[in-house]
C-alpha positions in Angstrom: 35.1 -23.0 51.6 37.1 -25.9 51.9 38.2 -27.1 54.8 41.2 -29.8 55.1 41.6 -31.3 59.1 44.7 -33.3 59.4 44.8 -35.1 62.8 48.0 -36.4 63.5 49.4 -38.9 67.1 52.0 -37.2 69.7 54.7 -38.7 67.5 53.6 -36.3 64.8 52.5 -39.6 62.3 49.1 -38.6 60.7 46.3 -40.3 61.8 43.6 -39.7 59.8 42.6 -35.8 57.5 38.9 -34.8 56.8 37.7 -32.5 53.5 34.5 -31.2 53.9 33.2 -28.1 52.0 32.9 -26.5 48.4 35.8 -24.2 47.3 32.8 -22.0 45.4 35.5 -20.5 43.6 33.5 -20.9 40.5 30.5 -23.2 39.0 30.3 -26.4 39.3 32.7 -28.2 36.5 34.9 -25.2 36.1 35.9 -24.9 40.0 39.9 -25.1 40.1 40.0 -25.1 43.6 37.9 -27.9 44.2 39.3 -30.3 41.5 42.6 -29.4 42.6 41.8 -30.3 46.0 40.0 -33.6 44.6 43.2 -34.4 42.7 45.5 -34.3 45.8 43.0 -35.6 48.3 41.7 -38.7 46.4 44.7 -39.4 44.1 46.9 -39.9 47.1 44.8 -42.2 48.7 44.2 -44.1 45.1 48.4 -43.8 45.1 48.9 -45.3 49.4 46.3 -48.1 47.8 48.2 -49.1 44.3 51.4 -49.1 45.0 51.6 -49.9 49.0 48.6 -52.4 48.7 47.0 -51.0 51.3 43.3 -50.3 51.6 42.6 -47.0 53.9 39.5 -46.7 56.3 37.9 -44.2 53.9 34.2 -42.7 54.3 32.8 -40.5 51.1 29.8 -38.2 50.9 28.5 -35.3 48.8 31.2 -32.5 49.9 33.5 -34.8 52.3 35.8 -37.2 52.9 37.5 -38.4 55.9 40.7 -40.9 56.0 41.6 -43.0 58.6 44.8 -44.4 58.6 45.4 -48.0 60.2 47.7 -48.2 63.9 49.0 -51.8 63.0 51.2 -51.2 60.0 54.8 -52.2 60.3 57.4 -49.5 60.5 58.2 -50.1 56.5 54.8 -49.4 55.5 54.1 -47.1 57.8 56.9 -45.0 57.0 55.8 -45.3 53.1 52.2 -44.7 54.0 53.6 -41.2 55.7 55.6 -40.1 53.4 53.0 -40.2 50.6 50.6 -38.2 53.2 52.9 -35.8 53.9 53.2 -35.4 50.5 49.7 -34.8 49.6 50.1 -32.4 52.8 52.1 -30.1 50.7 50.4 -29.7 47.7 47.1 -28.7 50.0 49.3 -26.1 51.5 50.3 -24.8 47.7 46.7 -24.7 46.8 46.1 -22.6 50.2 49.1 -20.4 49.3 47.5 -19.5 46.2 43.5 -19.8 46.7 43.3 -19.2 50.9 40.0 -17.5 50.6 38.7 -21.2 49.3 40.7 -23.3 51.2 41.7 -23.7 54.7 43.8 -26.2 56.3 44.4 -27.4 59.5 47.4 -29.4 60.6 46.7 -30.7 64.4 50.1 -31.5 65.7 
């Protein structure tokens, strides 16, 4: 199973969000779940760093990835930064809707 951790600060801005896991929903190179997950996850960090110009704290291994989000943006960027997280936040919960035996997430508020 996959599991998605989103931590967010007491003003409910995301602070960082951890993938870790295999979906297993099928073999490898044929698993929707997972490549749907990979799609959301890593395009929307590849999206906050090409068109915000901003390079996340981001840490990669076999079956995880965790995302840390910088406390010293402005209130522009930060704003943008959210948005396109909150975004991405969505879609996981779509895949969830439809796959939730695969995919779990958890939104700490």
């Amino acid at each position: 199973m996959i599991r998605v951790t989103v931590k967010r600060k007491p003003d409910g801005c995301i602070e960082s969000f951890r993938v870790k896991g295999h979906a297993l929903y099928d073999e490898s190179g044929k698993d929707i779940v997972c490549a749907g997950v990979s799609a959301v996850t890593v395009g929307t960090v590849n999206a906050v760093e090409a068109l915000l110009g901003l390079e996340l704290q981001v840490v990669t291994e076999h079956g995880l990835l965790h995302v840390q989000v910088a406390d010293n943006l402005d209130a522009e960027l930060k704003a943008k930064v959210q948005l396109l997280l909150e975004s991405m936040i969505v879609m996981l919960q779509s895949i969830e809707q439809s796959y939730g035996a695969y995919i779990a997430l958890q939104d700490k508020h």
